[in-house]
C-alpha positions in Angstrom: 180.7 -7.3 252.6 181.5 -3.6 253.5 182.8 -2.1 256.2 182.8 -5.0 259.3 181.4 -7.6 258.1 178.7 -9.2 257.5 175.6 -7.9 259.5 175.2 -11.3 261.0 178.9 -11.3 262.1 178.7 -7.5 263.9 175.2 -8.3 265.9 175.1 -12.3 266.1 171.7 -11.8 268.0 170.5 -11.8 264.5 171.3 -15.4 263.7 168.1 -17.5 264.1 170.2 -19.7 265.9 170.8 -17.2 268.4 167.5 -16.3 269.2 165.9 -16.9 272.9 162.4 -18.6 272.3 159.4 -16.1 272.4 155.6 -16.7 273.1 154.7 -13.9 270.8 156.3 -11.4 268.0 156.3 -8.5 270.7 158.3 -10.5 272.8 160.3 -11.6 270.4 161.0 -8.3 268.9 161.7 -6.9 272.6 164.1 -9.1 273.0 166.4 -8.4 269.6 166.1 -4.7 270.3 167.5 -5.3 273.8 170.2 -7.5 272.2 171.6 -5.2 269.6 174.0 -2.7 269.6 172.8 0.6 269.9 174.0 2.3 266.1 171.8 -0.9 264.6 168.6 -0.7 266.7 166.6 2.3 264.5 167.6 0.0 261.1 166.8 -3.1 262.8 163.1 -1.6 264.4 162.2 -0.5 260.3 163.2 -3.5 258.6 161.2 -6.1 261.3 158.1 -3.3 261.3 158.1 -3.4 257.4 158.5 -6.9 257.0 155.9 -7.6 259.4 153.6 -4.9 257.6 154.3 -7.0 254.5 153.0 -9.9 255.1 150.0 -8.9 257.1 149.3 -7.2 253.8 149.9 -10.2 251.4 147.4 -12.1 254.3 144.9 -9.5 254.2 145.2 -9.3 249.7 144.5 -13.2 249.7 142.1 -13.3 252.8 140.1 -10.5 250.7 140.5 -12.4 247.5 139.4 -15.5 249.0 136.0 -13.8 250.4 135.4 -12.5 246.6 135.7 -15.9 245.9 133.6 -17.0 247.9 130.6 -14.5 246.9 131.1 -14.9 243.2 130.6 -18.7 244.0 127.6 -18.1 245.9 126.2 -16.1 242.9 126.5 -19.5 241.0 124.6 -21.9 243.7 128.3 -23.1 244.8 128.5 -23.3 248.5 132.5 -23.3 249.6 
């Protein structure tokens, strides 16, 4: 898998199973950026911030979706 490895294999504070338990995603994402190696840190913070960004927009899409819902029901004398 390229040069080293496998990602997993170069920074195993990547493997779920390696992970210290967190109260929160801050905390959590503290800890993996004081647990990897230096070089993988900036590649590391994008992917977690755009995968976090991701699905708080897929929960805003159907949160949205589900409020239009909601209102076109109302329209009709349907109460959700």
């Amino acid at each position: 898998m390229g040069k080293g490895g496998a990602l997993g294999e170069r920074a195993p504070c990547l493997q779920p199973a390696n992970w210290e338990d967190a109260d929160n995603v801050k905390e959590w994402f503290l800890q993996m950026m004081n647990r990897l190696p230096s070089p993988m840190k900036e590649g590391l913070r994008s992917l977690i911030v755009l995968t976090i960004w991701e699905v708080w927009r897929e929960r805003m899409k159907q949160q949205s979706f589900h409020e239009r819902m909601q209102a076109s029901a109302e329209d009709y004398g349907i109460h959700l």
